[in-house]
N, C-alpha and C positions, 0 to 999 in steps of 0.2 A: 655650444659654448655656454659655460654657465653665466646670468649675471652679477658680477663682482663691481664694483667701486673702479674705477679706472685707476685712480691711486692704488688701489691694494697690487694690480696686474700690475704696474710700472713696478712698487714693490719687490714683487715675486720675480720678475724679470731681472732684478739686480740682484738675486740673493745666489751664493755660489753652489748651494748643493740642498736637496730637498731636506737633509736634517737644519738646516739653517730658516728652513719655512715653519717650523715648531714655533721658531718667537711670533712670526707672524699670525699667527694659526691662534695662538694664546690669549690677542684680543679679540677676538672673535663673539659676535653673539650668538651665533647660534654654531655649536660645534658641531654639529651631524654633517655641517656641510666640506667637515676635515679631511676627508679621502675625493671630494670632488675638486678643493682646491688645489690637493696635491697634483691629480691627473694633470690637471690644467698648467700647473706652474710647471710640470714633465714636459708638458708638448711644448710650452712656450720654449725652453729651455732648447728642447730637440730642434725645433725650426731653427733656434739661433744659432746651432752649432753646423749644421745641416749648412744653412745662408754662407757659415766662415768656411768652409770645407768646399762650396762652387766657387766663391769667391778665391779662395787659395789655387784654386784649379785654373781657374781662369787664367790667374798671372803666370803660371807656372806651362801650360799651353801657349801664353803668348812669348815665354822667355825663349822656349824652345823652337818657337817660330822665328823668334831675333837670330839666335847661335843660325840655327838653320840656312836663313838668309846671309848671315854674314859666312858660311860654309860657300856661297854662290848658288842656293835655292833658288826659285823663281814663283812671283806668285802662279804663273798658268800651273808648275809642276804641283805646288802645292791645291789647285783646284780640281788637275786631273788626279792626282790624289785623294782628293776626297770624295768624286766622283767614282771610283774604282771601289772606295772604302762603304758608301752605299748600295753600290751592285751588290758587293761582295755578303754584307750584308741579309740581304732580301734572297742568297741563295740555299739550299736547302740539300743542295744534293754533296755535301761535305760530307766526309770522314771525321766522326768523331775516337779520340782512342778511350776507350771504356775497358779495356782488360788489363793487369797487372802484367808487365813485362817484366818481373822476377816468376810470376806462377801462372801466370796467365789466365786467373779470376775477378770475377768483377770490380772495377776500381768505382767510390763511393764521393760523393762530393763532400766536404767538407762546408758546411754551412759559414761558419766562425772564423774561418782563414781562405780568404778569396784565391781563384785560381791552384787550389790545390788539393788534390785527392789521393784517399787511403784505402789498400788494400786493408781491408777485415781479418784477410786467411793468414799473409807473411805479416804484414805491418807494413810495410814498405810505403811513402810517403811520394807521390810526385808530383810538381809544381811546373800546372801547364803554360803554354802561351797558348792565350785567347784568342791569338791570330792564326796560325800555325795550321789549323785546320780548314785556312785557305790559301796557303802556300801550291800548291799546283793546279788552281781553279784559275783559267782566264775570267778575268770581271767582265771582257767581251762578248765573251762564249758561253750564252746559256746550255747549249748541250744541241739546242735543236737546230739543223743545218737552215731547215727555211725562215728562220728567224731570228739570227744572230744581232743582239744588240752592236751599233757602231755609238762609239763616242760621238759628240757633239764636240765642235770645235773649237775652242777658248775666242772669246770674242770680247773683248774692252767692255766697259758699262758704258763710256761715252760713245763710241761707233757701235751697240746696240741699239741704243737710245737714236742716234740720229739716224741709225737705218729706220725704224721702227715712224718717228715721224715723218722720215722722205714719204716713205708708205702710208702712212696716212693724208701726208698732203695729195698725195696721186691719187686714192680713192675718192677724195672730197671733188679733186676737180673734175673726176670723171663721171663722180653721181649725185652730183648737188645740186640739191635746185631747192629756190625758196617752197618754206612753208606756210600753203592756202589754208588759212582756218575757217574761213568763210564755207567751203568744200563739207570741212566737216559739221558746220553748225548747219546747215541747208539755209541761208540767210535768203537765195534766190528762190525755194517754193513757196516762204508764205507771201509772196505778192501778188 
């Protein structure tokens, strides 16, 4: 990051579009440094739009968790669901569909328009679901019989928690015993 005047960034930060950083730019003492403040004023720009786009996600994830719930959702279902959604996730042995089902040539990803790819050969255009190629995959079922992952079983935070310290009260009273420092200093050799 370049050194800039803290005023000039808050500046640049308010300003709606890079040709609006020319008036800024025009006081300037030393011009050469005019394509580095532009970078700069881009990114800052980019982060902030970046920050309103997780931010918009966020509520919009949470709204659909309200409808959800008010549908009769439950939070275990939605945890055993997100459980399943990270299995599912870290597997590898998915079908992906990569041929043109008009010609049956390679289909291309489109960079510029998410989830969606074009045959080159017919034209033909289609708009995947990103889930879809784990539609017949158990999230239980890695593939290998002698190591079939089991779910874990929805357990409260507060009856973890209290399981968790009964267990540690029962270790303390089984292996406690004060700590001799004197042991470790040797206080009784130099006499």
């Amino acid at each position: 990051m370049a050194n800039f005047d803290p005023s000039m960034i808050k500046d640049m930060a308010n300003l709606k579009s890079i040709n609006d950083a020319e008036e800024l730019l025009r006081g300037l003492k030393d011009p050469g440094k005019e394509a580095e403040i532009k970078n700069e004023y881009q990114a800052l720009k980019e982060v902030e739009e970046l920050k309103r786009m997780v931010e918009k996600q966020t509520y919009l994830l949470h709204a659909f968790w309200i409808m959800l719930k008010e549908h009769g959702a439950t939070n275990e279902e939605l945890d055993k669901a997100l459980n399943e959604a990270v299995l599912l996730e870290k597997r590898t042995d998915y079908k992906n569909i990569t041929n043109c089902p008009n010609c049956g040539k390679s289909l291309q990803k489109m960079e510029n328009r998410p989830f969606t790819s074009k045959c080159y050969y017919c034209g033909s255009e289609m708009i995947n679901n990103p889930y879809k190629k784990f539609d017949d995959l158990d999230p239980y079922n890695t593939g290998y019989a002698e190591n079939p992952i089991q779910p874990e079983p929805y357990v409260p935070d507060d009856v973890a928690d209290e399981a968790e310290f009964k267990s540690a009260q029962d270790v303390i009273s089984q292996n406690f015993q004060p700590y001799d420092v004197t042991k470790d200093l040797n206080f009784e050799e130099e006499s």
